[in-house]
C-alpha positions in Angstrom: 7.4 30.2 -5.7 8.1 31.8 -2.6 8.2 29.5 1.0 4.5 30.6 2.7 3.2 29.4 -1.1 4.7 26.4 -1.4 3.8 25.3 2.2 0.4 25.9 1.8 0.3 23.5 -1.8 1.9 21.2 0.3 -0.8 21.5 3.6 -3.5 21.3 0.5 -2.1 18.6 -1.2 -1.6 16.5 2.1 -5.2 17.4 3.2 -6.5 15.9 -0.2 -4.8 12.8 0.2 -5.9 12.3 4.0 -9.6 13.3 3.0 -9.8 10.2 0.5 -7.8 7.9 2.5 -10.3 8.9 5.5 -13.3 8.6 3.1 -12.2 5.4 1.4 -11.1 3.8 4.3 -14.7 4.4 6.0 -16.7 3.4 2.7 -15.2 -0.1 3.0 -16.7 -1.1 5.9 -20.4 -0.4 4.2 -19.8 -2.7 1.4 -17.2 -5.4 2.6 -18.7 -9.0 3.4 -19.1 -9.7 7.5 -19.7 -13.3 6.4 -15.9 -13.5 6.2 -13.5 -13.7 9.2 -11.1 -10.7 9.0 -13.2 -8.5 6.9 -11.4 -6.1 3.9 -8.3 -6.5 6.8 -8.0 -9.8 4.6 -6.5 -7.9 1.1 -3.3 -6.3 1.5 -4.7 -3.4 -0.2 -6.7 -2.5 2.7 -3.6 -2.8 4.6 -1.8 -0.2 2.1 -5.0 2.2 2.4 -4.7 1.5 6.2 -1.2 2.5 6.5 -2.0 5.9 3.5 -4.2 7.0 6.1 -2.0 6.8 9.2 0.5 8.4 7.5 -1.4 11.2 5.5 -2.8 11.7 9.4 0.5 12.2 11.0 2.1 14.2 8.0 -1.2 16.7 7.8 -0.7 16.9 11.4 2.7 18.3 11.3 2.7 20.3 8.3 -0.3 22.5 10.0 2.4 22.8 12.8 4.7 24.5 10.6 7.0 21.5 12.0 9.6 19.6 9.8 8.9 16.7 7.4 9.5 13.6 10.0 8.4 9.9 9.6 10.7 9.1 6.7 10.9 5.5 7.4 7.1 4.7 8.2 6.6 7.1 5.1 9.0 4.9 2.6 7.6 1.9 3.9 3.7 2.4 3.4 5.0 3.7 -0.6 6.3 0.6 -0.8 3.2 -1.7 0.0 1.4 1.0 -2.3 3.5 0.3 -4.9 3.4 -3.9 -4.5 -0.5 -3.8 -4.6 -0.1 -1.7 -7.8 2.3 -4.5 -9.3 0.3 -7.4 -8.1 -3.1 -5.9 -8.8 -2.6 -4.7 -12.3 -0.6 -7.6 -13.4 -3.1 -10.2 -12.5 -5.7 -8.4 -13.6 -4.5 -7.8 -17.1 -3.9 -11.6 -16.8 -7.9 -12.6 -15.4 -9.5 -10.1 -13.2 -10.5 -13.4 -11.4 -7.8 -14.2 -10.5 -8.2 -11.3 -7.5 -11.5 -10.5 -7.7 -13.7 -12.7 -6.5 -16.6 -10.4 -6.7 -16.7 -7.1 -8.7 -15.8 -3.8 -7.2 -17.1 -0.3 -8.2 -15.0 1.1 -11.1 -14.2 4.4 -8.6 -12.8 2.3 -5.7 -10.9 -0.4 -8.1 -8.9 3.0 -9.9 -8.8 4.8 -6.2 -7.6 1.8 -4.4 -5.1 0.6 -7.3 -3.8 4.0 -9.1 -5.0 7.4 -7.7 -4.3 6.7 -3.4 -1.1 4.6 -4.0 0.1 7.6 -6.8 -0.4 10.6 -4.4 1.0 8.9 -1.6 4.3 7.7 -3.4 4.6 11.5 -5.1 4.7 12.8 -1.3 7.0 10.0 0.1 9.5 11.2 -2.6 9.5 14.6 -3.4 7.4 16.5 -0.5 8.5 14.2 2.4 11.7 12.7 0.6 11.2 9.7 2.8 13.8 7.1 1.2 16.5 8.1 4.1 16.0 5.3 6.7 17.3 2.6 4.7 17.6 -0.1 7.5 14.3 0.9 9.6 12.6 1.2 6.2 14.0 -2.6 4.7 13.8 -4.0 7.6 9.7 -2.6 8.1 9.1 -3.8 4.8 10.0 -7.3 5.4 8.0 -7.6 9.0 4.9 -6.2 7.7 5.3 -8.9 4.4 6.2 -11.3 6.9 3.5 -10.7 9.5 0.4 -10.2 6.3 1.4 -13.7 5.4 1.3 -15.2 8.8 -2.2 -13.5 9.1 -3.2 -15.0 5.9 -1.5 -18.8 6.2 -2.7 -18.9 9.8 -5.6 -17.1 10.5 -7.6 -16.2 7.6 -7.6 -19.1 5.9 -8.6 -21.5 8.8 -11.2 -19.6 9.8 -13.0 -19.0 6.0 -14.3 -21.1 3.9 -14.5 -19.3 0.8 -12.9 -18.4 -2.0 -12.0 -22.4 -2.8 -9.3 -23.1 -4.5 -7.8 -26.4 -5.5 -5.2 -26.7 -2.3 -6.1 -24.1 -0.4 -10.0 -22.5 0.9 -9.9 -18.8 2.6 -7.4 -17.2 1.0 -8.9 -14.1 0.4 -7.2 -13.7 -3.3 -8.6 -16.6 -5.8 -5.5 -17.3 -7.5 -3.7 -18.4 -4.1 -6.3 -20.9 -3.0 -5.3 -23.0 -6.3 -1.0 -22.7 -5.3 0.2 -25.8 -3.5 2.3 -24.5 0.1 5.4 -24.5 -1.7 4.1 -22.3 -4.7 2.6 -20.3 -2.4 5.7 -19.8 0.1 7.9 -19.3 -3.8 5.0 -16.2 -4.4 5.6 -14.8 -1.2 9.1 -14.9 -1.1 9.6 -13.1 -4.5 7.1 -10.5 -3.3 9.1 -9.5 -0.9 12.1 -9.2 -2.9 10.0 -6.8 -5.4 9.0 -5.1 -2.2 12.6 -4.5 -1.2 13.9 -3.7 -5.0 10.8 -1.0 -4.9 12.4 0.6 -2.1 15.8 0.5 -3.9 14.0 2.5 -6.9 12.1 5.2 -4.6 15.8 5.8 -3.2 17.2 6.6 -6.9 14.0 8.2 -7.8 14.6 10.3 -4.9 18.0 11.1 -6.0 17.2 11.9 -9.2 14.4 14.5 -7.9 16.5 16.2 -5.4 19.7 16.8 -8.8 17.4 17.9 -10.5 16.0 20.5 -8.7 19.7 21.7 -7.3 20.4 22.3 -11.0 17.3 24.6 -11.4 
C-alpha cells in the first residue's frame, strides 16, 4: 500500500470514529434523565465517550494537516478508560444487567457505547497513533481522572440524588454501588484503578508486539 493510500484509510477511518463519537455523544442528551443532578456526566462511560470524542477531534484534525501523529499520552489514557468501562460493563452485566442498569438502554447504544466506540478507539491508540509512549504522563492521567470521577461521584453526585437506592448508599448513579458499605466501595475503587493501570501495561506490549510484527513483514 503505497503512503498517499494509506493516509487517506487512516483520515477515513479517523473521520468514522469522530462521526459516531459526535453523533453518540449528542443523542445522549435527548434521552438522559434531567431529574438527576449531573446528567449521563454521572456514568463513567459518558466520560470515556467524552474523552473518544476529544480525541478523535484533535487526531482528525491533524491527520487532514498532513501533520504527525501527536497526543500519545491523552490518546493512551482515553483507551484506557475505554477499556475499564468494557471490563466493568460486561462483567456485571453477564453477572445481573441490574446491577448497572437501572433502566434499559437501546440495544444500538448499549453495543456502541460498550464494544464498537471503545474498539475503534483502542485499534487507533495502538496501531495508527501508537500512543503507549508517555508512560509517566499517561499512568499518572489515568490515576487523576479515576481519582477525580470518584470524588465527583462520593461528593457530588450522590449528595445531591436521591435515586438509584441502595442499602448504604442513595445517588450513586450505578445500582450495585449504592448497596457497598464506604469501605467496600473505597476496596472497588482502588482495584479499578489498578486494572486501569495494568490495561495500560498491556496496550504497551500490544503495542510492541504490533510494531515486530510489522518490521518483520
Amino acid at each position: 500500500m503505497n503512503e498517499n493510500k494509506k493516509k487517506s484509510y487512516i483520515k477515513n477511518y479517523t473521520s468514522l470514529m469522530f462521526i459516531l463519537c459526535l453523533g453518540f455523544f449528542v443523542y445522549q442528551f435527548f434521552i438522559t434523565n434531567y431529574d438527576q443532578f449531573g446528567i449521563h456526566f454521572r456514568f463513567l462511560t459518558v466520560w470515556a465517550l467524552t474523552g473518544a470524542l476529544i480525541i478523535s477531534g484533535l487526531l482528525l484534525t491533524e491527520r487532514i494537516r498532513g501533520n504527525i501523529e501527536k497526543y500519545h499520552a491523552l490518546s493512551s489514557i482515553v483507551s484506557v478508560l475505554n477499556a475499564v468501562v468494557v471490563f466493568l460493563y460486561w462483567k456485571f452485566f453477564s453477572i445481573d444487567p441490574a446491577l448497572i442498569n437501572a433502566e434499559s438502554i437501546p440495544w444500538y447504544q448499549e453495543y456502541y457505547l460498550h464494544v464498537l466506540g471503545p474498539f475503534l478507539v483502542i485499534l487507533d491508540a495502538i496501531i495508527i497513533n501508537k500512543s503507549f509512549q508517555k508512560h509517566k504522563q499517561a499512568i499518572a492521567g489515568i490515576i487523576l481522572i479515576c481519582i477525580l470521577y470518584v470524588v465527583w461521584l462520593e461528593y457530588i453526585v450522590s449528595p445531591l440524588n436521591e435515586l438509584p437506592l441502595g442499602s448504604f448508599a442513595q445517588g450513586l448513579p450505578y445500582p450495585f454501588l449504592n448497596d457497598l458499605q464506604i469501605k467496600q466501595r473505597s476496596i472497588f475503587y482502588g482495584t479499578t484503578i489498578v486494572i486501569a493501570v495494568g490495561f495500560y501495561l498491556i496496550g504497551c506490549i500490544l503495542m510492541l508486539i504490533y510494531s515486530q510484527i510489522i518490521k518483520r513483514r
